[in-house]
N, C-alpha and C positions, 0 to 999 in steps of 0.2 A: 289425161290424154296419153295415146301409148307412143314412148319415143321411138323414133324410125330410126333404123341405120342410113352409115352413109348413102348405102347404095337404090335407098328412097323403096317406096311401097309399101303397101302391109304386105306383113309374112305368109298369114292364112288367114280368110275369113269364111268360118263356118256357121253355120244354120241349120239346128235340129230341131225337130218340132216333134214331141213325146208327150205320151198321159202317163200321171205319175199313177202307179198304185200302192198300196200296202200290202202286207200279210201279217199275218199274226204268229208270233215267233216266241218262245222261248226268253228264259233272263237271260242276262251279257253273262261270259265266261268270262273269267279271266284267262289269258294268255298262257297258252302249253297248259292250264293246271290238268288234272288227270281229267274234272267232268269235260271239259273242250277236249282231251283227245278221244277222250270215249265217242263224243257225238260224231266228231272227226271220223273212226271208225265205222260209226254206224252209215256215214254217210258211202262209203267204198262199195256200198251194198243197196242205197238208196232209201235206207233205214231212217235217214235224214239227210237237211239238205243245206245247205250252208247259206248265210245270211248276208256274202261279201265274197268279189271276184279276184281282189290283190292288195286291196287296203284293210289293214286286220286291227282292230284296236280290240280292248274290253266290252267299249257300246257298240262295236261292228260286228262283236262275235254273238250273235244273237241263232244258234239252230232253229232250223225249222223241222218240228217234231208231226211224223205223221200221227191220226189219230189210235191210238193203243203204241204204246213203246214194245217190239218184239226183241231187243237185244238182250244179254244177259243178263241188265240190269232193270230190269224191270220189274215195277214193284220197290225200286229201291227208292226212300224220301228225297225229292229235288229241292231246288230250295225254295222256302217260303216267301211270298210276296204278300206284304200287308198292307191295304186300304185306308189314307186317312181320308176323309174325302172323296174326292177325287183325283186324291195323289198315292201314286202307287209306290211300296216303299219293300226294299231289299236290303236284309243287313250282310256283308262278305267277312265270312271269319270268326273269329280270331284266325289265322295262318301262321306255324311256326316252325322255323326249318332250323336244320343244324348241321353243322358237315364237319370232319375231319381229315385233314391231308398229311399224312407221316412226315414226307420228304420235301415236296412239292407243291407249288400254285393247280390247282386241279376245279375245271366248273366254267361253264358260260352258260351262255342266255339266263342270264340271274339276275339282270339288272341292278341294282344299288348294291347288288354284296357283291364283294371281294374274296371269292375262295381260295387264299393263301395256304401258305405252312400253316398249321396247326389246326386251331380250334375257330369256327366260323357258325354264325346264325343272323336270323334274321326276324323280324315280327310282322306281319301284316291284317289288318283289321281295316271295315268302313263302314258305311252305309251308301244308300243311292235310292233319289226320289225322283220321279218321273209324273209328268203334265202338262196337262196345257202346252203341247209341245215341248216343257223345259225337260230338262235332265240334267242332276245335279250328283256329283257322285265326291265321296271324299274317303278316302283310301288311303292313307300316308303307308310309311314303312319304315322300320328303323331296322341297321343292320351294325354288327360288325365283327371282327378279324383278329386273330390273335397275331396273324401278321409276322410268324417267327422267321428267322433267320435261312437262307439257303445259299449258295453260290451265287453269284451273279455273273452272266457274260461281262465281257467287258463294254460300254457303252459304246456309241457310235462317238469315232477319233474327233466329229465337231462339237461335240457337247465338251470338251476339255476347255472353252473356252467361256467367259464373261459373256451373255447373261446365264448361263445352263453350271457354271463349276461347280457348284455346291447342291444342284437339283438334279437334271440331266444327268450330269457329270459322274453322279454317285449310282443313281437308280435308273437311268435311263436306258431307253432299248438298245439292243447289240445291233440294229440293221440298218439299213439308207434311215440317214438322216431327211426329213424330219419329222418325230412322231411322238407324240404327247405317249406313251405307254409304257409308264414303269415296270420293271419287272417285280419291284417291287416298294410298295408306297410306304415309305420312310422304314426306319426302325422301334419305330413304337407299334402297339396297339391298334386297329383303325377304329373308329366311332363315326358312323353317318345317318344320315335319316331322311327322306324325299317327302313330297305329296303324293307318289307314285302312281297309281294308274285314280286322278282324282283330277275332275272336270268340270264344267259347264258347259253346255249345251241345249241347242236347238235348233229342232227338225218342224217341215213341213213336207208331210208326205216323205219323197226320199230326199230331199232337198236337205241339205242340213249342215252347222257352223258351230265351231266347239273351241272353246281355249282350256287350257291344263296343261297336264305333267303325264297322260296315256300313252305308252308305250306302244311303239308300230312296229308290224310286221307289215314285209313289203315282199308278195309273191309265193308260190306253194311251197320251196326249200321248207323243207320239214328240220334240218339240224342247221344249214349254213347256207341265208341270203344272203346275197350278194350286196344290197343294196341299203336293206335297214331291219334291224331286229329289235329285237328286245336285249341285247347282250352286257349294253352299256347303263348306266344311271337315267331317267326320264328328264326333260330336260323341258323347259316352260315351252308350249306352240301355238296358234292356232290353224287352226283348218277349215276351209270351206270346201264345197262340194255336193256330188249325191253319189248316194247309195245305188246299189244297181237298180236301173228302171228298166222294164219292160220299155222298146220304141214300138209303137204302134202307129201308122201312119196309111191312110184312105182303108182302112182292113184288112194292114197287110204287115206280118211280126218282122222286123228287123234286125232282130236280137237285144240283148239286153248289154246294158251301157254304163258304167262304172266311171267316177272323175273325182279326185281329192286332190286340191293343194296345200300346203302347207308353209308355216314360217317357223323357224325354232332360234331358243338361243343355246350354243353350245360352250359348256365353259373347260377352261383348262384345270388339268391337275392341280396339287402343289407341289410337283415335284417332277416341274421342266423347265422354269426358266425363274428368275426373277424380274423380270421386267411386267408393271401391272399395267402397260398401257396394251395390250394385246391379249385378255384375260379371255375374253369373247367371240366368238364366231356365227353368224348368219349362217342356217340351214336352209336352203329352201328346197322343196321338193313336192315333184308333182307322180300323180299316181293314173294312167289309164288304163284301162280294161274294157275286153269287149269279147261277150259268147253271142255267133252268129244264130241265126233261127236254125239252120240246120240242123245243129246240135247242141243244145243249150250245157251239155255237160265238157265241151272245151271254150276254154279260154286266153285268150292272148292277151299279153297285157304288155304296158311300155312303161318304167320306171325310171325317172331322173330326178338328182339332189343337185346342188352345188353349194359350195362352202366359198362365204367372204369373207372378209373383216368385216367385223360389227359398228367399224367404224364407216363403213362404205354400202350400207344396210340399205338396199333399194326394194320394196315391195314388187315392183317392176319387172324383176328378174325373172317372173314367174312366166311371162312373154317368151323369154330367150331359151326360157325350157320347151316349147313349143317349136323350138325351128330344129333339123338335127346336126347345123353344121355350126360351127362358131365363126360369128365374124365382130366387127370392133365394137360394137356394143354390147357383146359381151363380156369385152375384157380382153381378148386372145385370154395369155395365164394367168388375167390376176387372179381368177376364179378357178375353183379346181370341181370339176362336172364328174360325175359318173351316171352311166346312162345303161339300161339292160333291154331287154326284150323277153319275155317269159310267155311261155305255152303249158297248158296244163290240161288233163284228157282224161277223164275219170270216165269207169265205166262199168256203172254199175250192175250190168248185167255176168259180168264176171267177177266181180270186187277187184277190178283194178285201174289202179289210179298212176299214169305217166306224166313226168312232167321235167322242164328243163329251165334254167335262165342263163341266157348269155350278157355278159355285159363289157363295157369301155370305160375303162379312164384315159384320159390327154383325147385331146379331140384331132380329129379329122376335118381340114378347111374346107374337103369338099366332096363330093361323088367320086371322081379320079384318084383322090388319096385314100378315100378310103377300099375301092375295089383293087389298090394297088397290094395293100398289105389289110387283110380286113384283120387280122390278127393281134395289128398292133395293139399294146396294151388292154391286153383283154382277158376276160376270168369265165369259168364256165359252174355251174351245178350243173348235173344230173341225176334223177331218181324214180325210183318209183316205191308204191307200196301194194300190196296186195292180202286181201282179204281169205283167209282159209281158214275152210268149215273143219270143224273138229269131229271127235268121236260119241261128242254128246252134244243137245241142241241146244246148253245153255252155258256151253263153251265159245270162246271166238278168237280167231289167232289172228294176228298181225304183221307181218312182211315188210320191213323196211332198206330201202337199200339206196345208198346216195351221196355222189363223189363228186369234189368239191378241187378246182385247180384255182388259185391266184398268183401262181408265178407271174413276175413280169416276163414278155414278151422277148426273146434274146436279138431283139432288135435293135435293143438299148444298147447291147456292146457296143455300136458303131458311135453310142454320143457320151449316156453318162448314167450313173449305177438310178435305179429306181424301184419301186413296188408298188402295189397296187392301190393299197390306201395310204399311202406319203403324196406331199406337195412343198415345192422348195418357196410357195409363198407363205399360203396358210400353213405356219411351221408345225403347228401341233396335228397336225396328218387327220384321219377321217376319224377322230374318236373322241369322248362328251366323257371330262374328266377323266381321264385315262384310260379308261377303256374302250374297246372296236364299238362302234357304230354297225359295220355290216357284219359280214359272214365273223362269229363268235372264235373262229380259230386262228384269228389274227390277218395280217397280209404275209404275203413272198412264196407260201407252201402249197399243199394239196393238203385233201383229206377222203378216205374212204371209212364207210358206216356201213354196218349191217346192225338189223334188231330186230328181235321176233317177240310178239309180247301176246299174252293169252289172257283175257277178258273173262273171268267166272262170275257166278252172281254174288259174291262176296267183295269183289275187286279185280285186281289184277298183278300177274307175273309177269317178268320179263327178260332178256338176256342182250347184250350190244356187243359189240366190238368194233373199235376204230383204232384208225393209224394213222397219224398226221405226219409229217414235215412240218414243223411249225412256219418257217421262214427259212429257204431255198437262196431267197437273192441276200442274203448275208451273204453268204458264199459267192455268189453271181459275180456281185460289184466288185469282188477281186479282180475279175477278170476282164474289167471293161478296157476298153482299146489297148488289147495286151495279145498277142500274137502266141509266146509260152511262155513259160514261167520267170524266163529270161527278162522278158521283157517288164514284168512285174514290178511297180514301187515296193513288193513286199514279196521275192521270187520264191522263197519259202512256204511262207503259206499259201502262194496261189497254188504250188507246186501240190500242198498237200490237201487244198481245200476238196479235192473229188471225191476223200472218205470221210469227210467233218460231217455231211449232214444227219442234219440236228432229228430225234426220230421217236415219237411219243406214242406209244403202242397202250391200250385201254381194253381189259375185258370187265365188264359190271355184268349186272345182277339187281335186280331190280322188283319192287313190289309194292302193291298200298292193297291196305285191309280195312274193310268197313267194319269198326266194333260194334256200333249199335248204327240205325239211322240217323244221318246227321255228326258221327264223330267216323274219323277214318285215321288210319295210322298209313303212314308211307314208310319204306326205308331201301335203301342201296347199297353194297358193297363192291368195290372195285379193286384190283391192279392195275399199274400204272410202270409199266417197263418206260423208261428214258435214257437213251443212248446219244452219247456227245450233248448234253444237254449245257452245255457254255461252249460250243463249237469250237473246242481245241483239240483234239484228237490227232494226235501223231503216231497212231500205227492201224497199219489197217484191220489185222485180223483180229485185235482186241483192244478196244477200247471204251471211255468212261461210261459208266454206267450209274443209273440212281434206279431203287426199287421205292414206290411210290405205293401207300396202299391208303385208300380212302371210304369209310364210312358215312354216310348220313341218314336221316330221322326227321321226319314229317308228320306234323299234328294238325287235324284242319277239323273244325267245327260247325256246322253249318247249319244256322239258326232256323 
């Protein structure tokens, strides 16, 4: 039974009534690899059609390929699906990645690696059988980190203390206290390994319930969702829900209707607190989507997580994600919510695809607080991509462009320092062993991307550049309830925090080459400018500096 709040009633009682259909789709991609953003591509053009509206997994990335492939790659071997039975069987891999960073931590959405100082790789292989409705997939990965030595900021002044001295206290983050996010994980070596995108499941029609270690993506952000990526380690969940369905109702299209809940467990680092009663944390998170009959190539969608103690683990909470305001049975803050809204507009009669998510942490009690400041605590992506035709017709270029704010709100001067993924309860902030859970470039900053990448029937080239702020309210929370510098617990550095920010500038270069069908070679090389990068900087017209330059190498096999 669903518990009521105090203030009595159900929330919402809704009633759809839909015929499920099928289509016949393509194998699952894995996540960003190059064959998902090729189809990705093809789809700007209508060349294919995507298989999922804002819930992204491995078995949700399934394209829908029109009959004759016409993009560059055509003619090129897909991978093999084999028959036992009537069980349909797909091996992934071998996958083997490898990266070098000179100076610097450099690298996200990598899920289980750790791209530190130096020398970093990673292994990926599986298989995946599909039937009778099941679907089984096992995919581990091992990875690790030569983990070398660099400067560290100084951590945030509360980890100086019993349970954090020796963990936090040494490797912990420089910004609002509290966040599970080392800058850097211990001084040895790292060695880890996951089930990584490896599941069980089953579907009926679009109906369908899965438990694993699958990596989600939540919404169209192409470099930095807001909400949930693949950035972090895979972490055990299950999910129920369906897939988009067609609603068809007296003979009349209503658009197509997207729903996934979720439960995850999140674990902490080793290197933020000693205390083992609070290792754990409840994910819960719900996923809707919905493209109107008008035009089935936008999509809106509504995205919310909230983080507990694993010790106060309610399967229930999946209700209170459903209402948009918080009242006591939610918690007020024991629970820490983030909640977005996402529109996405592809059109493929031009190849262009726009798309946006806004979103909230700390909640709003009601309609009047929140039209009073809708701004409070809030993060924005914007982007788009666009499709351009080349000088020959088995060329295809690609247009990315997409800016990313998580500053906290300076609304907080008036109470007390914060960021976007911190919570002064669940102390280890929004991230699954140490690393981000949402947008990959951390909380407090912004980030602006551009990438132009060109599709031949060999592979593809490419070129990026971005510029982050990594985190902004470092600096911010000098300033809270501080009039100038005078008034400052620390008048010195508030005085001089206005030219500390911290400022990570990236040009790559970028490529993977098909040697024969079935083996492909990747590789990358970058710079990596970082200016004030331990936020101490005490002059303006010249200060610290690290030149950063990074390598990697990619091998993928495809049986």
């Amino acid at each position: 039974m669903m518990k009521l709040s105090a203030s009595g009633g159900i929330r919402v009682i809704y009633t759809i009534v839909f015929f499920f259909t099928a289509v016949a789709v393509t194998g699952q991609e894995v996540l960003l690899s190059d064959q998902e953003a090729y189809y990705d591509t093809l789809a700007l053009t209508g060349n294919a059609e995507r298989s999922y509206l804002s819930f992204r997994t491995l078995s949700d990335s399934r394209p829908v390929l029109p009959e004759g492939d016409t993009g560059p790659w055509t003619g090129v071997k897909k991978a093999e699906h084999y028959s036992i039975g009537a069980i349909d069987a797909r091996i992934y891999g071998p996958d083997l990645f490898a990266s070098y960073n000179s100076n610097a931590p450099l690298g996200q959405n990598d899920g289980l690696l750790w791209q530190g100082r130096g020398a970093n790789m990673s292994l990926s292989a599986g298989v995946r059988f599909e039937g009778y409705g099941f679907e089984a997939t096992l995919k581990p990965v091992v990875a690790c980190s030569q983990n070398a030595a660099f400067d560290l900021a100084s951590p945030a002044a509360a980890y100086a203390n019993q349970p954090y001295t020796d963990k936090a206290g040494v490797w912990g983050y420089p910004g609002v206290a509290y966040i599970d996010a080392p800058q850097r994980f211990g001084d040895d070596a790292v060695y880890d390994w996951s089930w990584g995108d490896s599941e069980i499941r089953y579907s009926w029609k679009t109906l369908t319930a899965g438990f694993g270690t699958q990596s989600i993506w939540l919404g169209p952000a192409r470099i930095n969702p807001l909400i949930h990526s693949n950035n972090a380690p895979p972490y055990p969940k299950f999910d129920i829900g369906a897939r988009p369905t067609r609603i068809l109702l007296f003979g009349k299209d209503f658009g197509t209707f997207e729903a996934r809940a979720f439960w995850g467990m999140l674990s902490e680092s080793d290197y933020f607190d000693s205390d083992d009663t609070n290792d754990e944390n409840l994910l819960t998170g719900l996923s809707i989507s919905y493209s109107p009959p008008v035009s089935h190539q936008l999509v809106i969608g509504f995205l919310r997580t909230m983080l507990s103690k694993w010790s106060d683990r309610d399967t229930r909470a999946i209700f209170d994600l459903l209402w948009p305001f918080m009242e006591s049975s939610a918690g007020f803050d024991e629970r820490d919510q983030r909640a977005s809204i996402t529109v996405d507009y592809l059109i493929p009669s031009v190849g262009l695809e726009l798309y946006t998510e806004w979103a909230k942490n700390d909640y709003s009690t009601n309609l009047e607080s929140l039209l009073r400041y809708p701004f409070h605590a809030h993060a924005f992506t914007i982007g788009g991509r666009k499709s351009i035709p080349l000088w020959r017709s088995d060329l295809r270029g690609e247009l990315v462009l997409e800016v990313t704010s998580v500053e906290m709100s300076q609304d907080f001067q008036f109470s007390w320092p914060s960021t976007f993924y911190a919570h002064h309860i669940i102390t280890q902030g929004y991230t699954n062993c140490g690393q981000w859970i949402g947008a990959g470039m951390g909380t407090g900053g912004n980030s602006q991307y551009a990438g132009f990448t060109v599709y031949h029937s060999r592979g593809s080239v490419g070129v990026h550049v971005q510029r982050i702020n990594p985190d902004n309210d470092v600096l911010f929370a000098r300033a809270v309830k501080t009039t100038d510098a005078g008034t400052s617990p620390d008048p010195g550095r508030a005085d001089s925090s206005w030219y500390q920010f911290k400022t990570s500038l990236v040009f790559g270069v970028t490529g993977m080459y098909r040697v024969w069908n079935g083996f492909s070679v990747s590789a990358e090389t970058a710079y990596n400018l970082l200016l004030n990068p331990t936020y101490e900087n005490d002059n303006y017209n010249d200060g610290p500096k690290w030149h950063n330059f990074r390598v990697a190498l990619g091998f993928s096999y495809q049986l």
